[in-house]
TIBA-455091 format. One record per residue: residue number from 1; residue in one letter; x, y, z of N, C-alpha, C, CB in turn. Coordinates in steps of 0.001 Angstrom, whole numbers. Glycine has a CB too. Example, Ala and Ser with C-alpha at 12.3 -4.5 7.8 and 13.67 -1.06 7.14 Angstrom:
! residues 2
nr 1 rest a n_x 13190 n_y -5690 n_z 7800 ca_x 12300 ca_y -4500 ca_z 7800 c_x 13200 c_y -3300 c_z 7800 cb_x 11308 cb_y -4473 cb_z 9046 $
nr 2 rest s n_x 12850 n_y -2250 n_z 7080 ca_x 13670 ca_y -1060 ca_z 7140 c_x 12900 c_y 30 c_z 7870 cb_x 14084 cb_y -598 cb_z 5725 $
END
This chain:
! residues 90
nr 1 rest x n_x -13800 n_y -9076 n_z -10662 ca_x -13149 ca_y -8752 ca_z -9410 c_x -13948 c_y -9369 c_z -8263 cb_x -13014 cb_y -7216 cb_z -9236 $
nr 2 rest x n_x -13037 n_y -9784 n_z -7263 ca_x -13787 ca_y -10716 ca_z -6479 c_x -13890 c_y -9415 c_z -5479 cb_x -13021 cb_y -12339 cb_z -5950 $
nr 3 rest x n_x -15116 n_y -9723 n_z -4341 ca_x -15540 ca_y -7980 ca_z -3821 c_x -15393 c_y -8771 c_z -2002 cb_x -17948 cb_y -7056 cb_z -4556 $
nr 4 rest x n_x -15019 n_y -8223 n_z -1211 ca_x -15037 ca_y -8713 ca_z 82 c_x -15347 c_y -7080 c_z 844 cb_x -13431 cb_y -9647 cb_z 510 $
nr 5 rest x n_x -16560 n_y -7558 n_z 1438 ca_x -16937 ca_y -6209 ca_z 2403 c_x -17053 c_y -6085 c_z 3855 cb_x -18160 cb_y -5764 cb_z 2101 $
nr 6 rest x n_x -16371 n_y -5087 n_z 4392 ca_x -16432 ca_y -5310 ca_z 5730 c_x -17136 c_y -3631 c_z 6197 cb_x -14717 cb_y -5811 cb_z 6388 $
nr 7 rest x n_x -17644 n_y -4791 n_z 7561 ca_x -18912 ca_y -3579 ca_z 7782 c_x -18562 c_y -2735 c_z 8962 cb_x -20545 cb_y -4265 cb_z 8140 $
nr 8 rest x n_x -17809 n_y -1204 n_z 8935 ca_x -17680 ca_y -794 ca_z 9809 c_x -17011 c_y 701 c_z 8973 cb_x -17008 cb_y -1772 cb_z 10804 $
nr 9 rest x n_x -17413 n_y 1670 n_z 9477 ca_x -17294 ca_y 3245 ca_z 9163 c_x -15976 c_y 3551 c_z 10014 cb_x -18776 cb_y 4275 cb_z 9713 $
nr 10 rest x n_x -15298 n_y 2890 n_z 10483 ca_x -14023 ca_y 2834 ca_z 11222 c_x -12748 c_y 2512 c_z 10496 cb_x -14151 cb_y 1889 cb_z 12231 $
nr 11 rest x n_x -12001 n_y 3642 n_z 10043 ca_x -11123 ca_y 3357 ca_z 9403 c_x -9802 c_y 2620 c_z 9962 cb_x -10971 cb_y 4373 cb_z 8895 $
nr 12 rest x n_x -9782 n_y 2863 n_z 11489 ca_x -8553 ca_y 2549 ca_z 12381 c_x -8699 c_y 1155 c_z 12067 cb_x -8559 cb_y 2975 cb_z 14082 $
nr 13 rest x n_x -10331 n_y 453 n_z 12539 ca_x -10296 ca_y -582 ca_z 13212 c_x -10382 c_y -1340 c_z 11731 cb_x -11420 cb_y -756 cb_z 14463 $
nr 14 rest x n_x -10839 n_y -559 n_z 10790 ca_x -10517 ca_y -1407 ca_z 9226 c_x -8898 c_y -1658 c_z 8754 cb_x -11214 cb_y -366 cb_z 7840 $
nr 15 rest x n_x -7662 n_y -694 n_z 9404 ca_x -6603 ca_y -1051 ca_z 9047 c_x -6059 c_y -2144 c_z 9160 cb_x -6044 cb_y -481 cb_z 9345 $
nr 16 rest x n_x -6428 n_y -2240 n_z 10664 ca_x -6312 ca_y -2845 ca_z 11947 c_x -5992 c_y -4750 c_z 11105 cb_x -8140 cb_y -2456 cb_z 13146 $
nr 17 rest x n_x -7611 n_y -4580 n_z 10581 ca_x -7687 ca_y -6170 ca_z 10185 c_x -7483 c_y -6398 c_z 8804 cb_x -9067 cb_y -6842 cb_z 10508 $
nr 18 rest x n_x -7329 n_y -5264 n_z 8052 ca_x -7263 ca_y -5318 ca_z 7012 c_x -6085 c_y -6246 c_z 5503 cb_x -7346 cb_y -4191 cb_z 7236 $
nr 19 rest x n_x -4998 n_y -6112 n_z 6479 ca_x -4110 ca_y -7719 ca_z 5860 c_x -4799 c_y -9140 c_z 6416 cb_x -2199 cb_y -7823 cb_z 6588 $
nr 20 rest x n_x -4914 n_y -8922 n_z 7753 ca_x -6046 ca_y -10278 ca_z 8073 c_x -7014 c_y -10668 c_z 7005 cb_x -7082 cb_y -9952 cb_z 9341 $
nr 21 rest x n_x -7916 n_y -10094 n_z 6554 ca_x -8920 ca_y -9796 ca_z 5429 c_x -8361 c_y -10741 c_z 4288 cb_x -8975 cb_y -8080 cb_z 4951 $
nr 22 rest x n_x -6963 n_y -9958 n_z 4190 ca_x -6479 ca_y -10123 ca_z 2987 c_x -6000 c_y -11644 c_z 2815 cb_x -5414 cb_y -9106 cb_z 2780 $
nr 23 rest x n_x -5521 n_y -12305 n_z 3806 ca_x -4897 ca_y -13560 ca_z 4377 c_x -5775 c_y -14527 c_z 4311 cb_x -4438 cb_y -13482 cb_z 5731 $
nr 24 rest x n_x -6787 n_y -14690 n_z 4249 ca_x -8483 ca_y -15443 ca_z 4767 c_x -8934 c_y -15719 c_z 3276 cb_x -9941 cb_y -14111 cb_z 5794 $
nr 25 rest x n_x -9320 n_y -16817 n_z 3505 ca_x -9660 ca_y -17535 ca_z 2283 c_x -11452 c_y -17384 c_z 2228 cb_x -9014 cb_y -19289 cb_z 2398 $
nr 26 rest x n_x -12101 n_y -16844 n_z 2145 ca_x -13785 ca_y -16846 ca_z 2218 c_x -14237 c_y -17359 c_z 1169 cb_x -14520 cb_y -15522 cb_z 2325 $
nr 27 rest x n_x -15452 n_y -18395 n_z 1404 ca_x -16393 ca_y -19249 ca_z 217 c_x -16961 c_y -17843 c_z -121 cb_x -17761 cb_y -20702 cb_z 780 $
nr 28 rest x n_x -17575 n_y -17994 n_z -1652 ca_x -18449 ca_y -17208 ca_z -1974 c_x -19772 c_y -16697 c_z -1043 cb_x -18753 cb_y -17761 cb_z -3006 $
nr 29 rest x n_x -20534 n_y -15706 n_z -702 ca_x -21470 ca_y -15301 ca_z 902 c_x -20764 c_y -15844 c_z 1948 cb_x -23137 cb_y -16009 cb_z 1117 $
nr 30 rest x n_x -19766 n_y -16203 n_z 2149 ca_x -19357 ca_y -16324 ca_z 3629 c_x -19392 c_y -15000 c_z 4842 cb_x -17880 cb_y -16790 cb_z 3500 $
nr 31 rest x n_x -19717 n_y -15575 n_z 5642 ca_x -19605 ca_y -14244 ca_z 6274 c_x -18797 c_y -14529 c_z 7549 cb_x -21071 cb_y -13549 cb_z 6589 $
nr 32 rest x n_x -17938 n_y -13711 n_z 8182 ca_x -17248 ca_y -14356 ca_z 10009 c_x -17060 c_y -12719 c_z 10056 cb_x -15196 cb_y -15787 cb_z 10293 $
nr 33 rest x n_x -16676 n_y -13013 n_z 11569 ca_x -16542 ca_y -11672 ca_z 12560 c_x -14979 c_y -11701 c_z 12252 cb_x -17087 cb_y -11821 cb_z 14513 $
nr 34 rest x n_x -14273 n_y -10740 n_z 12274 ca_x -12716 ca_y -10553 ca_z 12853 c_x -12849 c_y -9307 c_z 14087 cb_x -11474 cb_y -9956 cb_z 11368 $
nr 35 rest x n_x -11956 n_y -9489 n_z 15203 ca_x -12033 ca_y -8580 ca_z 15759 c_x -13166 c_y -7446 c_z 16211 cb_x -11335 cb_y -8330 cb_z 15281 $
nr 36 rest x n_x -14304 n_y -8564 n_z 16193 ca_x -16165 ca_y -7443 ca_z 16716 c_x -16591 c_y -6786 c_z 15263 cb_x -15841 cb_y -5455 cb_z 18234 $
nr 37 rest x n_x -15800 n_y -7044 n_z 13496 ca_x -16175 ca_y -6417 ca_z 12447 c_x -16498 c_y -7619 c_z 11761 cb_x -15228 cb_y -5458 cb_z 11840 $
nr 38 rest x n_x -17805 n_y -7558 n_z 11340 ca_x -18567 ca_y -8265 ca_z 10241 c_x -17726 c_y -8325 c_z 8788 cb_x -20015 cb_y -7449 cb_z 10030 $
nr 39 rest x n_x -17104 n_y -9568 n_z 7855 ca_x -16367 ca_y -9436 ca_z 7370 c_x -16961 c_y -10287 c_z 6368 cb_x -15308 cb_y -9499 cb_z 7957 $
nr 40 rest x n_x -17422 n_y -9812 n_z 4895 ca_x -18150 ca_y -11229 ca_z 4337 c_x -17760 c_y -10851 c_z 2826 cb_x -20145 cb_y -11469 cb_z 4675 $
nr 41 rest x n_x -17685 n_y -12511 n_z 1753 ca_x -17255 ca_y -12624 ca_z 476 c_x -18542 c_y -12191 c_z 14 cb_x -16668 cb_y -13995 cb_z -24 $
nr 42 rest x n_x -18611 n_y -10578 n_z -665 ca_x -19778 ca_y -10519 ca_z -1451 c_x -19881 c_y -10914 c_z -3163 cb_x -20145 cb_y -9154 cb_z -1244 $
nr 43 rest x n_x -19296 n_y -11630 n_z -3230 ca_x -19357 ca_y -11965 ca_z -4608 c_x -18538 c_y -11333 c_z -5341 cb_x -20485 cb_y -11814 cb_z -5131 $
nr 44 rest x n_x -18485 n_y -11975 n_z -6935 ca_x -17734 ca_y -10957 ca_z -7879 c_x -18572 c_y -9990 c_z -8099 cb_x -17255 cb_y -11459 cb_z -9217 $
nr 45 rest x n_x -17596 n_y -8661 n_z -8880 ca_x -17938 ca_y -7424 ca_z -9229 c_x -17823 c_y -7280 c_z -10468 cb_x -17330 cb_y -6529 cb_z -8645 $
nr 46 rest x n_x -18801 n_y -6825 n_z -11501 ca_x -18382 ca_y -6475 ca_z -12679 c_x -17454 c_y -4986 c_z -12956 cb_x -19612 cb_y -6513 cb_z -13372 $
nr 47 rest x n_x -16439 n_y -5360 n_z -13872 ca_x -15471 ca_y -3919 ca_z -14207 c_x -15941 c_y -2560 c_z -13768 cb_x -15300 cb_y -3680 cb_z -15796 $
nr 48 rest x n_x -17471 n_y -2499 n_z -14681 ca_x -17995 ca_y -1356 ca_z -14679 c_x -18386 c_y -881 c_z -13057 cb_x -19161 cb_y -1458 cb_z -15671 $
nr 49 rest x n_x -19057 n_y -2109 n_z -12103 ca_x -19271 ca_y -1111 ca_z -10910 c_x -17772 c_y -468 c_z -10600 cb_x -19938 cb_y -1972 cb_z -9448 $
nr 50 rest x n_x -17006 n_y -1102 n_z -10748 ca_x -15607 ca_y 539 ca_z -9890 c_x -16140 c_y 1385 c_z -10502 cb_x -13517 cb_y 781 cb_z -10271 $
nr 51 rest x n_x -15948 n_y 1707 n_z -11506 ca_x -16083 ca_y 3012 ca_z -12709 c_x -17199 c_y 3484 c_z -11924 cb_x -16484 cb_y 2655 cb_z -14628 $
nr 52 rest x n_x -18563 n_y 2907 n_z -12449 ca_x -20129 ca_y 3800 ca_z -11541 c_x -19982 c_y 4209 c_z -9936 cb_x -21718 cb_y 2544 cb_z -11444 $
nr 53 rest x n_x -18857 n_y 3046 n_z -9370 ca_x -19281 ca_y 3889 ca_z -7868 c_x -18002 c_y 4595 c_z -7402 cb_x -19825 cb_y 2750 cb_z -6463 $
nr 54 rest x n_x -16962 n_y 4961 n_z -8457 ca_x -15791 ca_y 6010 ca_z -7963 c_x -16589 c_y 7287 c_z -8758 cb_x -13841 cb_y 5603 cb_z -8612 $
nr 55 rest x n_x -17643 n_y 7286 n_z -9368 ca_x -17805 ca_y 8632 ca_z -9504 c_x -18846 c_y 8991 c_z -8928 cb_x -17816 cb_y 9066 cb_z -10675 $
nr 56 rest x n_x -19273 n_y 8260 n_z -7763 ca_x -20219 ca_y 8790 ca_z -6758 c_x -19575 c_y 9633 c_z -5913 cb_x -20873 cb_y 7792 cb_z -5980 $
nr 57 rest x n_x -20097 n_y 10979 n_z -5406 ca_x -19031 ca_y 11820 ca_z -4415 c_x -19249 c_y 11105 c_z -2895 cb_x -19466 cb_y 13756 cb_z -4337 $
nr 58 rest x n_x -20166 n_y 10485 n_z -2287 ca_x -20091 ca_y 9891 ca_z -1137 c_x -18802 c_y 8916 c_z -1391 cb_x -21486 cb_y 9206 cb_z -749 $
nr 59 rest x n_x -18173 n_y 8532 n_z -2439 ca_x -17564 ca_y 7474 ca_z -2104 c_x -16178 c_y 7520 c_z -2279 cb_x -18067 cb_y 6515 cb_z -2690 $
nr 60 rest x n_x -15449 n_y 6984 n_z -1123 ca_x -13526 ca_y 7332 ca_z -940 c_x -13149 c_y 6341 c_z -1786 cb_x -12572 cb_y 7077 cb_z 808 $
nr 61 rest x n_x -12355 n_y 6123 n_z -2877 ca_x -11208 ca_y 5445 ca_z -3605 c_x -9903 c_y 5328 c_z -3624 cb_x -11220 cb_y 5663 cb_z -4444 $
nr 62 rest x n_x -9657 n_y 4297 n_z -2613 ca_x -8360 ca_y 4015 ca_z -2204 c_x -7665 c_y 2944 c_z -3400 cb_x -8450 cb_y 3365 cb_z -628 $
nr 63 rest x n_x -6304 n_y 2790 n_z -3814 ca_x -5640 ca_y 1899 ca_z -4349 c_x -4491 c_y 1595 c_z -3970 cb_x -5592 cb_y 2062 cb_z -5335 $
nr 64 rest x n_x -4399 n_y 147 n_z -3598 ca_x -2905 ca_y -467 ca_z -3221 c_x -2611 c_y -783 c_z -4645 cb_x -2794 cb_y -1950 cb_z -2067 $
nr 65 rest x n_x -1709 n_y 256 n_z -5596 ca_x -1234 ca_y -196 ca_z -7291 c_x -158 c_y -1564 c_z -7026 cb_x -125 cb_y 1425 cb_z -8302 $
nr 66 rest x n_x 435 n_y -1767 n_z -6491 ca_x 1138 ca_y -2892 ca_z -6098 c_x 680 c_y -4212 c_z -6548 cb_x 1188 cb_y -2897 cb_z -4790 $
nr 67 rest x n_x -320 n_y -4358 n_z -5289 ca_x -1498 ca_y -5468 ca_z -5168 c_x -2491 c_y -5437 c_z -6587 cb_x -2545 cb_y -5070 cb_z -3668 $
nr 68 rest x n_x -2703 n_y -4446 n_z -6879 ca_x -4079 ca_y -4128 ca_z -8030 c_x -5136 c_y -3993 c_z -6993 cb_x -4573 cb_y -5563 cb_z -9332 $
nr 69 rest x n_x -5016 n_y -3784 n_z -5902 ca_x -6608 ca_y -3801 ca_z -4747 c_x -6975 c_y -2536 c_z -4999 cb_x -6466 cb_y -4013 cb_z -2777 $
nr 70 rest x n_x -8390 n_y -2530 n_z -4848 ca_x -8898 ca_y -1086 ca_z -4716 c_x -9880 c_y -1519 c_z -3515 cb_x -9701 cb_y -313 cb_z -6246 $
nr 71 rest x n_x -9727 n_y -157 n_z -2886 ca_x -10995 ca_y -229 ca_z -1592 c_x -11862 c_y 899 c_z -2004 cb_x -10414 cb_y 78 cb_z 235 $
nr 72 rest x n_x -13350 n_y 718 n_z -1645 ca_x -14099 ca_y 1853 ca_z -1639 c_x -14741 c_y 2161 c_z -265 cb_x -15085 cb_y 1734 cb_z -2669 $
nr 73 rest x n_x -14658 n_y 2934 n_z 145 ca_x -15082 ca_y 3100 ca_z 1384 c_x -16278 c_y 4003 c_z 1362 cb_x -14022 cb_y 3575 cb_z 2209 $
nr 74 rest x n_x -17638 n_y 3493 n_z 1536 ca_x -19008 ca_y 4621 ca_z 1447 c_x -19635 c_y 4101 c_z 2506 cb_x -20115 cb_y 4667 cb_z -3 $
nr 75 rest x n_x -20732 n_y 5006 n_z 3085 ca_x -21215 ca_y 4890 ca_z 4034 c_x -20973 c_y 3669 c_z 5587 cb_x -22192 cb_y 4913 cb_z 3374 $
nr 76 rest x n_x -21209 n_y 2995 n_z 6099 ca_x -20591 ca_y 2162 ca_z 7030 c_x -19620 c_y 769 c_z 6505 cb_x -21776 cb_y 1725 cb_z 7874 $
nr 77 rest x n_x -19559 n_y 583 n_z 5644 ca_x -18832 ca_y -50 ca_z 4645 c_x -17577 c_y 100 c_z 3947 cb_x -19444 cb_y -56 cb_z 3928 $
nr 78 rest x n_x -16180 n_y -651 n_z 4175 ca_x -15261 ca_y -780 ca_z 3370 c_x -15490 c_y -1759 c_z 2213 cb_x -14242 cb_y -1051 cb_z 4080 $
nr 79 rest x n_x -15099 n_y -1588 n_z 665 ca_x -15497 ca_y -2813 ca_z -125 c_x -13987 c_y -3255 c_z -953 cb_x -16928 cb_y -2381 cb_z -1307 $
nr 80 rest x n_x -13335 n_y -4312 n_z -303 ca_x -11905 ca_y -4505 ca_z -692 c_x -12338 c_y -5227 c_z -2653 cb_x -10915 cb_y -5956 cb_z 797 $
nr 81 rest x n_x -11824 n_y -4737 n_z -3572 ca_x -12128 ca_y -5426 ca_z -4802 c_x -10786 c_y -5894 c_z -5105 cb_x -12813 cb_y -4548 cb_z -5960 $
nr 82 rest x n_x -10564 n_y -7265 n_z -5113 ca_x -9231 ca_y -7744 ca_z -5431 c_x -9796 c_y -8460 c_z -6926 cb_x -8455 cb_y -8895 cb_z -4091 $
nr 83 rest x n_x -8438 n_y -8365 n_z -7403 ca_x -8220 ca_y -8990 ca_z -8977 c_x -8523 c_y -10626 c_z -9012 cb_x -6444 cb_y -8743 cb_z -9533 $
nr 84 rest x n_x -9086 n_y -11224 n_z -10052 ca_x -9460 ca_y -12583 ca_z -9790 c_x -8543 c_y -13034 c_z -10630 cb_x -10903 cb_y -13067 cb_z -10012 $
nr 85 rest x n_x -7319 n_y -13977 n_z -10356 ca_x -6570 ca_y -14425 ca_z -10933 c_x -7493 c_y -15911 c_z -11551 cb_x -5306 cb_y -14456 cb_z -10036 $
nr 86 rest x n_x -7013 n_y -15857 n_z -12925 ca_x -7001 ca_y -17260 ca_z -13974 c_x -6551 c_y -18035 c_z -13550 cb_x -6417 cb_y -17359 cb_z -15161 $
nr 87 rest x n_x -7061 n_y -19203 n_z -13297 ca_x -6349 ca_y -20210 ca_z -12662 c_x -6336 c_y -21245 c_z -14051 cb_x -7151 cb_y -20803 cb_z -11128 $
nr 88 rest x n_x -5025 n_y -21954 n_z -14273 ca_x -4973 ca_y -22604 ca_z -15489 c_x -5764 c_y -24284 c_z -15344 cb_x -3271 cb_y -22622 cb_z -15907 $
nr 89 rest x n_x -5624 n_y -24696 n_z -16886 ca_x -6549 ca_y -25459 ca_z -16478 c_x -5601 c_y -26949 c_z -17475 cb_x -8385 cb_y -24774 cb_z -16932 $
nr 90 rest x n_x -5774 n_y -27677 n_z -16342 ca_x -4862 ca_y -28902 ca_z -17149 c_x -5274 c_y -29777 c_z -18290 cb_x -4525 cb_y -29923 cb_z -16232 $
END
């Protein structure tokens, strides 16, 4: 799972940009501002961290089932985990 984190304990102003987020193509560590919020590609995630950090009680577990996105939201931090699609290979 590819992990994109944005840094702000603000849920409004995380809605706010949050399809923006989604729209934005980021290199692997990239980091840019949207809207005054620090917004950066933290790398892939292995399976198991969802599992270890949805059973932390500091931490909110949101899911768009649609998308397959999951957000975790802990301390000043939203962490969007989107699905890494296979890209075929010719």
């Amino acid at each position: 799972m590819k992990c994109i984190s944005v840094y702000t304990d603000n849920f409004g102003a995380f809605s706010d940009i949050f399809e923006e987020v989604l729209n934005s193509e980021f290199s692997e560590n990239e980091e840019r501002e949207l809207e005054g919020i620090t917004v950066s590609h933290s790398g892939d995630v292995p399976e198991h961290y969802l599992e270890r950090m949805s059973q932390k009680p500091e931490v909110v577990v949101m899911k768009d089932k649609q998308r397959g996105i999951t957000i975790l939201q802990h301390g000043q931090v939203f962490e969007i985990l989107l699905p890494v699609l296979e890209e075929a290979v010719n």
